[in-house]
C-alpha positions in Angstrom: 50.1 -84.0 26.4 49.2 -80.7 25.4 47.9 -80.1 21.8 49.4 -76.5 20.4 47.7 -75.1 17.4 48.5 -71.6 15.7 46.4 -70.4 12.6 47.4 -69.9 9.2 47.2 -66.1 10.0 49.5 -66.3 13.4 52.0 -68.2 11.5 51.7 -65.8 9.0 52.5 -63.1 11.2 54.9 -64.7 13.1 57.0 -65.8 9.7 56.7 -61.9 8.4 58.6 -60.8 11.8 61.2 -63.3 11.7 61.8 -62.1 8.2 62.0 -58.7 8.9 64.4 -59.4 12.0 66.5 -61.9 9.8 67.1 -59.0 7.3 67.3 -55.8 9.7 70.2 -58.0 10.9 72.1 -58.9 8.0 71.4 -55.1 7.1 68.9 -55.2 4.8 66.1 -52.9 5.8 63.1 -51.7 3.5 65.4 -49.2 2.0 68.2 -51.9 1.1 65.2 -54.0 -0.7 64.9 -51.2 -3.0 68.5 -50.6 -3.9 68.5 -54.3 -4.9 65.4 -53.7 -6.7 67.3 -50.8 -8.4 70.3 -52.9 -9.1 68.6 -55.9 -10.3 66.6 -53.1 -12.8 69.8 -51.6 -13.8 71.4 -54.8 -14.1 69.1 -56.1 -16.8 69.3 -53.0 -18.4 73.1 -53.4 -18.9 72.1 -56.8 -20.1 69.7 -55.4 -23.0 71.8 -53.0 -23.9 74.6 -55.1 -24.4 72.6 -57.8 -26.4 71.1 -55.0 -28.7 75.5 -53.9 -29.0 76.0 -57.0 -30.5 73.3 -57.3 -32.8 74.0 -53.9 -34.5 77.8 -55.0 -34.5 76.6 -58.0 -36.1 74.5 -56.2 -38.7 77.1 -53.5 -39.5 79.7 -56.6 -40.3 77.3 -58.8 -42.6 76.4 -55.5 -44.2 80.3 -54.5 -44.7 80.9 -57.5 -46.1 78.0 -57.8 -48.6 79.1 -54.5 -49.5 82.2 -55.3 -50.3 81.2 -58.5 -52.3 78.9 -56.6 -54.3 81.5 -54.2 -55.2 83.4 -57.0 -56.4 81.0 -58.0 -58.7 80.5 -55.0 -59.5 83.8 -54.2 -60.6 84.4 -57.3 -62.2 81.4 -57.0 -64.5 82.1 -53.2 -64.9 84.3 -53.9 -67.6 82.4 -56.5 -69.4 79.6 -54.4 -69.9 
């Protein structure tokens, strides 16, 4: 029987060229890895964005309606003073 043995570096190599063939056949050369790159950026952009939405949506209603119930107050002590 014949003992085959590959280095850590051949297999390596040999991985990295399969990888390359696997994706340039799906489609997804170097330039596709950076669209994806792009979109997963953008992506959690949108994310931030819409997180940082909510929160000042939140803040503007808890201030509206602290507002409001101050004026309340306000108004009902108004004429007790």
């Amino acid at each position: 029987m014949s003992e085959f043995k590959i280095t850590p570096e051949e297999l390596e190599a040999m991985l990295d060229r399969s990888a390359k063939r696997a994706l340039q056949s799906i489609g997804l050369t170097d330039e596709a890895a950076k669209d994806i790159t792009e979109l997963r950026s953008l992506l959690s952009a949108w994310r931030d964005t819409r997180r940082s939405i909510w929160m000042t949506v939140t803040r503007l209603v808890t201030t509206a309606v602290l507002l409001f119930i101050a004026g309340a107050v306000w108004m009902s002590f108004k004429d007790k003073l």
